[in-house]
C-alpha positions in Angstrom: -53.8 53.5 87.1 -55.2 49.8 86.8 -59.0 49.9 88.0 -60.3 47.9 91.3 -61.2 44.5 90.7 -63.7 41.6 92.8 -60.5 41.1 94.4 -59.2 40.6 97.9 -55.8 40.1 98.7 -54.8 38.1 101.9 -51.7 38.4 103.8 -50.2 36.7 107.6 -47.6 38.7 108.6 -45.1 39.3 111.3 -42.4 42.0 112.0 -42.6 42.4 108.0 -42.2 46.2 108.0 -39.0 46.0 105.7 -41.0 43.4 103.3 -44.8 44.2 103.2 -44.4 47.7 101.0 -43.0 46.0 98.1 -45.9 43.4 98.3 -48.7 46.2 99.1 -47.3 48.2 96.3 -47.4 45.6 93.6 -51.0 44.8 93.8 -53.0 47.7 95.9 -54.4 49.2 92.5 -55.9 46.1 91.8 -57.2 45.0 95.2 -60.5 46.3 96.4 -60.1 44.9 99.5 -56.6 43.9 101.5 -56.5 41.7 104.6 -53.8 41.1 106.7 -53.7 39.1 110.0 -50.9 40.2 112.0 -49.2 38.0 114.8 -48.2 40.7 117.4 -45.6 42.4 115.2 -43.4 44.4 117.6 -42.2 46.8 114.6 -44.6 49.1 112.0 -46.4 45.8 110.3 -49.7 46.9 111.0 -48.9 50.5 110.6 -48.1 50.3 107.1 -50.8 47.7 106.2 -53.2 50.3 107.4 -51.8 53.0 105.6 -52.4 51.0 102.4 -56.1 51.0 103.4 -55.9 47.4 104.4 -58.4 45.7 107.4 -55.6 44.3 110.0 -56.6 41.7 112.4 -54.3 40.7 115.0 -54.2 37.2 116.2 -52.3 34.7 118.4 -49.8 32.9 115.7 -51.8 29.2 115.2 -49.8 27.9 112.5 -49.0 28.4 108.8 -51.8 26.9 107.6 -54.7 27.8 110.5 -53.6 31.5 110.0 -53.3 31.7 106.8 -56.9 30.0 106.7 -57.9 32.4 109.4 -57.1 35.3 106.4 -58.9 33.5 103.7 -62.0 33.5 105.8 -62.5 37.6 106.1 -61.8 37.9 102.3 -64.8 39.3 101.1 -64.5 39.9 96.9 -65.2 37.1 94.5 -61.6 36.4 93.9 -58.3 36.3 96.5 -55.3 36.2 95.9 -52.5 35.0 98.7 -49.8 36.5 99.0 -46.9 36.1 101.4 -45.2 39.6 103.0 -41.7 39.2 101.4 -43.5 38.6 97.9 -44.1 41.1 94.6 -46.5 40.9 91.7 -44.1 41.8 88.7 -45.9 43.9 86.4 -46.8 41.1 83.8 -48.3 38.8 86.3 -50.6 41.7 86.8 -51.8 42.3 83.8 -52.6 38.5 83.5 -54.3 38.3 86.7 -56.4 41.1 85.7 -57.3 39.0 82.2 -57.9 36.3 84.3 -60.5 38.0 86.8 -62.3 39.4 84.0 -62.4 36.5 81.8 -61.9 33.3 83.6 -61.4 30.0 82.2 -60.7 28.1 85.5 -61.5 28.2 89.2 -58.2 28.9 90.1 -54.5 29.5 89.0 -51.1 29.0 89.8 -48.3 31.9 89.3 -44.6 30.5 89.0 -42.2 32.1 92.2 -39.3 33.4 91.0 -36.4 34.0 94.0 -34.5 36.3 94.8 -31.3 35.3 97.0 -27.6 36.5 98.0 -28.0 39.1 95.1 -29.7 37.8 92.4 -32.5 36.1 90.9 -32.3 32.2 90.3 -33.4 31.1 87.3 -32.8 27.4 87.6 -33.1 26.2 91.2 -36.1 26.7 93.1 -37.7 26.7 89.5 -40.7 26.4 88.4 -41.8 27.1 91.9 -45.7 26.8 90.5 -47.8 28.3 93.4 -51.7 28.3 93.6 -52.7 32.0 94.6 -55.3 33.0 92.4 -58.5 31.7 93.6 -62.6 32.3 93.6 -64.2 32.3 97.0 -66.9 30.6 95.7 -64.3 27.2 95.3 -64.0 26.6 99.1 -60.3 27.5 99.1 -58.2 26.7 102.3 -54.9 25.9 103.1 -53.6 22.3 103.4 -50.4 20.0 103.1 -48.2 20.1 106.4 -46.3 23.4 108.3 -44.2 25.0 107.1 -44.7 23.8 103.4 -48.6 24.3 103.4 -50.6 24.4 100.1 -53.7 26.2 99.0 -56.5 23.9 98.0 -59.6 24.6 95.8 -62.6 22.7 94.4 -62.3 23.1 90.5 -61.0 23.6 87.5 -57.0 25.1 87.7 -54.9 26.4 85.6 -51.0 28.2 84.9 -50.7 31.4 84.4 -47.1 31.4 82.0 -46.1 35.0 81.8 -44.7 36.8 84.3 -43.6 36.0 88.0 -44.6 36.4 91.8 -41.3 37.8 93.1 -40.3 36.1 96.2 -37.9 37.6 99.0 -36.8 35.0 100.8 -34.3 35.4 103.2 -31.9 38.7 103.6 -28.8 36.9 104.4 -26.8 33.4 104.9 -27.4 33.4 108.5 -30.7 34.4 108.3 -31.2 31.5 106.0 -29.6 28.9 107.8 -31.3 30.2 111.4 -35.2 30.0 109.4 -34.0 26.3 107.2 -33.6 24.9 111.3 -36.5 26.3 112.8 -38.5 24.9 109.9 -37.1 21.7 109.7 -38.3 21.6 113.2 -41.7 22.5 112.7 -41.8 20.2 109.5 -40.5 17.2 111.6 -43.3 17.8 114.6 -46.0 17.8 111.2 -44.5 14.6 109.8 -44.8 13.0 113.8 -48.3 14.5 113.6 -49.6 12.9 110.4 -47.9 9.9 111.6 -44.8 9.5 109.5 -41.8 7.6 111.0 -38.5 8.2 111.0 -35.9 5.7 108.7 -32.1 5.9 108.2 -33.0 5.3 104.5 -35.0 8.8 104.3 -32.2 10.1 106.1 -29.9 9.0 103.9 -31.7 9.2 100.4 -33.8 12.1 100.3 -31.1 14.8 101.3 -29.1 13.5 98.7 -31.8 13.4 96.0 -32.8 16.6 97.6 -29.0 17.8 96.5 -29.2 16.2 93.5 -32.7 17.5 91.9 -31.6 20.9 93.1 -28.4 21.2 91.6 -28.4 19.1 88.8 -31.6 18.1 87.0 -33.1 21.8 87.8 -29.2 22.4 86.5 -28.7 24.9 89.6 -25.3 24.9 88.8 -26.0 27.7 86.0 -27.1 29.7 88.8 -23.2 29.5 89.9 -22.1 29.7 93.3 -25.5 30.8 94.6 -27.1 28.1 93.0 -24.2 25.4 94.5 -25.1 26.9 97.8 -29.0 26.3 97.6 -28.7 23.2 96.9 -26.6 22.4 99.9 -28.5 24.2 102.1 -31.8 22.9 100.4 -30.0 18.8 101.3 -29.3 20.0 104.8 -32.6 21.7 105.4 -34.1 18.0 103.9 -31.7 15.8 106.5 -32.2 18.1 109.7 -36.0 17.5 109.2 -35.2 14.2 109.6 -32.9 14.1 112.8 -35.6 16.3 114.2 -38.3 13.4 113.6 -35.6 10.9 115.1 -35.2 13.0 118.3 -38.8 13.5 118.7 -39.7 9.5 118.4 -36.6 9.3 120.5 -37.9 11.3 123.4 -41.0 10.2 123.2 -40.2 6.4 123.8 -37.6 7.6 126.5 -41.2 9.2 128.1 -43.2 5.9 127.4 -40.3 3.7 129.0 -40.3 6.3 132.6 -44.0 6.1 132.5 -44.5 2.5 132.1 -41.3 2.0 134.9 -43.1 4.6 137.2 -46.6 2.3 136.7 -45.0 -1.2 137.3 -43.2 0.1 140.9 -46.8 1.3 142.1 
């Protein structure tokens, strides 16, 4: 049994009952403290965080990065480490995060993600997936970048931790995948509008392709076989449905200023 570190180990979850064992399991020798903030699971989410001793907080759902900076902010110990619910600690990456806690040489460090999808691990796309999870408190961390892909954000010193992997569980089917790549393209489109990126038909275009094209063969997805053929699509369309999203928001929007400013000349 690995002893307790200064460690607390945040979590967001939602209706992760299936996923948040395996994540709980991989680090809750380590962990002296656990926080999870829960968005109104309807299954056992908070049941099982509790009975792996963990403080649950539930809270209205405020965005990938406001909740997931709502969890930092009740960590406690001198380091945290974020995790996501569908994510595992291998048993290397624990050994090095416990080298790391108790002799640092950086402020924070980044863990590669290694997938798991339709069956298999992928060893080539979605790789490196570098990750900064390992973090003091005392280096202001908090979540920034854009929803869905948010990024954690430290002052100081980082560095990669090269041995061993987070495990990541993405998605448990093709439909699930393709119903979760939508929704987020959505949500990634209404960040772009926010932070006042415009559409073009040459990011429409270009960037699924490159998208495609990084994906499948510079990473060299194609050793991942079929699988890896398939992410790469998916990974492209994902990339050019953020787009059309962005269009039919600027879209609607100037359909809303031209009925407004109609509506103000016929007063």
């Amino acid at each position: 049994m690995s002893e307790k570190l200064p460690l607390s180990v945040s979590i967001i979850t939602f209706n992760e009952e299936e996923n948040l064992p395996r994540a709980l399991e991989s680090i809750k020798d380590i962990a002296s403290e656990i926080i999870v903030v829960d968005s109104h699971s309807t299954d056992r989410t908070r049941e099982i965080a509790k009975e792996y001793g963990a403080k649950v907080f539930e809270e209205d759902w405020k965005g990938h990065m406001a909740q997931k900076n709502s969890a930092l902010q009740k960590c406690t110990q001198p380091w945290i480490l974020s995790l996501d619910a569908d994510e595992e600690v291998s048993p290397e990456l624990k050994e090095e995060i416990i080298k790391r806690i108790k002799n640092p040489d950086a402020d924070g460090y980044y863990v590669n993600r290694k997938t798991y999808h339709l069956g298999k691990f992928l060893n080539h796309v979605w790789q490196p997936d570098w990750k900064l999870r390992l973090v003091k408190r005392s280096a202001n961390p908090h979540w920034g970048g854009y929803d869905p892909h948010d990024k954690l954000i430290i002052d100081g010193k980082t560095k990669k931790i090269k041995r061993g992997y987070l495990y990541h569980y993405s998605y448990k089917d093709l439909y699930d995948q393709f119903s979760r790549l939508v929704k987020y393209a959505k949500v990634g489109a209404e960040s772009y509008h926010r932070f006042g990126k415009n559409f073009s038909l040459w990011h429409l275009v270009v960037n699924p392709t490159y998208a495609f094209v990084k994906e499948f063969f510079i990473k060299r997805g194609f050793l991942d076989g079929l699988v890896g053929f398939e992410v790469s699509v998916t990974h492209a369309f994902y990339v050019f449905m953020k787009y059309m999203f962005l269009w039919e928001i600027e879209k609607n929007e100037k359909k809303k200023a031209e009925v407004s400013n109609r509506d103000t000349s016929a007063k």
